[in-house]
Every structure is written in C-alpha cells, then in structure tokens.
C-alpha positions, 0 to 999 in steps of 0.5 A: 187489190188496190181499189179494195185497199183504196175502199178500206181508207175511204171508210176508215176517213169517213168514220173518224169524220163521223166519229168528230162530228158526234163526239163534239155534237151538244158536249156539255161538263161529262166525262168522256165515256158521256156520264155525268161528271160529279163535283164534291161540294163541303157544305156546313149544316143541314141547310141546303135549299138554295144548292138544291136549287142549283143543283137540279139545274146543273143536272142539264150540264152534265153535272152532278152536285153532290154534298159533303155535308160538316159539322163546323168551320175547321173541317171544309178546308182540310178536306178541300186542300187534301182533295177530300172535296174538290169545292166547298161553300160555307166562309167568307174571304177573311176566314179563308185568307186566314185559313191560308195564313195559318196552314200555308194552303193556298185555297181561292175564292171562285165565286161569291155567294151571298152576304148573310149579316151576324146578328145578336140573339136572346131569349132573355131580352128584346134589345140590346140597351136591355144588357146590364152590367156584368151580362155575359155574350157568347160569340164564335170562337175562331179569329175572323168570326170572333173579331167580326163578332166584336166590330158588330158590339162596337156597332151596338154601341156596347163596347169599343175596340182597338182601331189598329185591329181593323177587322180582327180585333180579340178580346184583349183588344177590347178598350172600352167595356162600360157594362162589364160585359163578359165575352165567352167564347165558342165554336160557332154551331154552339153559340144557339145553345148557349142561349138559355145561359147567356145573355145574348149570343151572337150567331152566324146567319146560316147556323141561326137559320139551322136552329130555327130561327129568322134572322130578320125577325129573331135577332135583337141587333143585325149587322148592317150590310155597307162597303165595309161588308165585302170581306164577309161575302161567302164565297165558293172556294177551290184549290188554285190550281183548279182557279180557271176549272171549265166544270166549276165555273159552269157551277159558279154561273149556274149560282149566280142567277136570277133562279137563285136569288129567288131561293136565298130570298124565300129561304133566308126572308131576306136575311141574306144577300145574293152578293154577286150584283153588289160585290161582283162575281167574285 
C-alpha cells in the first residue's frame, strides 16, 4: 500500500511539472482556456487601412482587433468610460483633456499615432487670398477642433485671435476680421458637405479622406506640422486603470512599426504623419 500511495504522488508531481511547463510554453495575449483574447477598439469613420494592417499582425499575438466603428466625435469616449469599448483611436491630446475636464472621466493617452494636419477646402476657389469680404467658412463646432480651426485662419494670415486663448480660442475671440468673414459652425463629419455652400471649409484630415479627398492635394491651405503640433497628435486611448494593460501595450507597439508607417504613407499620400519618431511613444 505505501509503495502504491508513493506511485500515486509521483504522477501526481510530475503531472502538475508537465502541465507548468506546457501552460507557459509560447503564451502569447490569449485567454487562458488559449483562444484569442478580443480587444474593442472606437474608431470614427469608414476609413480603417492603417488598423486593418495592424490588425492582421496582432492575429500572432493572440489578439483579435475588432472594430466599433462611429458616426462623430462625441460617441468614442462615452463608450470607452462605460466600458462599451475598452480602447478607442480618433482625437488628439487637447480633445481628450477637454473631454475629461468637461465629463469628470479620467480617460488616457496609450500611445500616439499620427500627426493628420487640418486643412482649408473649397470648390469655389484655389487660394485662400481668393476670399472676399463677407465669405463664409465653416469650421468644426466642438471646442478643441474649433479653436485649432482658428489658429489655422490666424496662420492663413485671414483673421486674427486673442493670444491669451493660447490653443482655444472661440469665435468672440476673434479680434481682427479684415474680410468680414463669417464663421459657421458644424460638427466635424459635415463640414464636406457644407462646401457646396460656403466658401471654404475647414476639415479634419480623417473626414476629408472619408469624403474623398487627399489632403495634400486637395486642400487650398494645410496646417503646417511644427513643435507646436504635438497637442494635436492622435492618440490611442484607454481607461486609467487599464494605463499599464499587458495586451494594449502589445496593441500600441504592434502600432507603432515601420510595417505601419508604410501604410499611413500610402493610404494618407503623406497627409499624415506617423507621430511616434517625432513626438515619442506617447
């Protein structure tokens, strides 16, 4: 009976050894039942080349990207603080400070992504010194992208604002307005469609490229990319508790590769900038 109790132990040892030495053996980002563990990423638009790319790498980590994909700026970050989503990727750093501020959420950058100018459209003109008194511009209606929208008027030498407003400014902070020009204000995926009845509009790189245009070629005026730029970096942004997440860091580093910025370069026509050489990883 002892020797037989004694056989028993033995196995029992080895097997929990054996088991160890398997379970660790290649673990990559999966659940521990080894299926792929999946990540909900908030993305605004159709346009999704550049995650497609990095999503099908993620596939060797275990990981498995899956889109949720909205219609505007105000959704993404609702859903990420409700735990709809557990990442999202559409804002740059002003626009989720701003975010924060104004919901008491306490969302965070991960990572940045790129650097997509503005830039000033128009079917009606080829250059902005074309403008004439009493034009009217639209420009994206929600705080950050507004008053980035003005700084890029003030740099087209069109209107000036008030300096104490740093980076955003409003339209009663405008406080030099030579043409008379007349600010309409709109949520940032319309502002395309507004340009069969303004003068110009001013569009965010991503939703110009969702319309059908290229940036570099299409805009009349493009916001110049400067140390000043880093607060409108994209960003890939999570809850704060998940800051230091083992599986969303894998997702920022598989971003942030030279595999990636061959994609942003082809797809944007070097509208956008992979941001993480110039700015850091986030």
């Amino acid at each position: 009976m002892k020797k037989f109790v004694g056989y028993i132990v033995a196995v029992a040892v080895l097997l929990v050894i054996t088991g160890c030495g398997s379970g660790n053996k290649g673990a990559k980002s999966k659940s521990t039942d080894g299926k792929e563990e999946t990540v909900k990423l908030g993305v605004v638009g159709s346009d999704t080349d550049v995650w497609d790319n990095v999503q099908k790498r993620l596939k060797d980590e275990g990981i498995n990207l899956e889109y949720v994909k909205f219609t505007d700026y105000s959704q993404p970050n609702v859903a990420l603080d409700s735990g709809d989503i557990d990442l999202n990727s559409f804002q740059h750093q002003i626009f989720l400070d701003n975010f924060n501020k104004e919901h008491g959420t306490d969302l965070v950058s991960i990572g940045n992504t790129v650097n997509a100018p503005l830039g000033i459209y128009s079917e009606k003109i080829k250059d902005v010194k074309e403008l004439k008194d009493g034009d009217t511009i639209s420009i994206p209606n929600d705080v950050t992208n507004g008053g980035r929208a003005l700084l890029l008027l003030q740099t087209a030498g069109l209107i000036k604002v008030d300096p104490a407003k740093k980076q955003s400014p409003t339209v009663s902070d405008i406080t030099e307005n030579k043409l008379n020009l007349k600010i309409e204000e709109l949520d940032a995926s319309q502002t395309p469609r507004s340009l069969q009845d303004v003068a110009a509009a001013i569009i965010n790189s991503g939703v110009a490229v969702d319309a059908g245009y290229n940036p570099t070629k299409d805009a009349i005026f493009l916001e110049p990319v400067d140390d000043t730029s880093k607060p409108y970096v994209n960003i890939i942004v999570a809850r704060k508790e998940d800051e230091d997440n083992e599986t969303y860091q894998k997702i920022v580093d598989a971003y942030q590769t030279e595999d990636t910025k061959k994609v942003i370069e082809e797809t944007s026509k070097g509208s956008s900038i992979p941001a993480w050489d110039t700015f850091g990883k986030k």
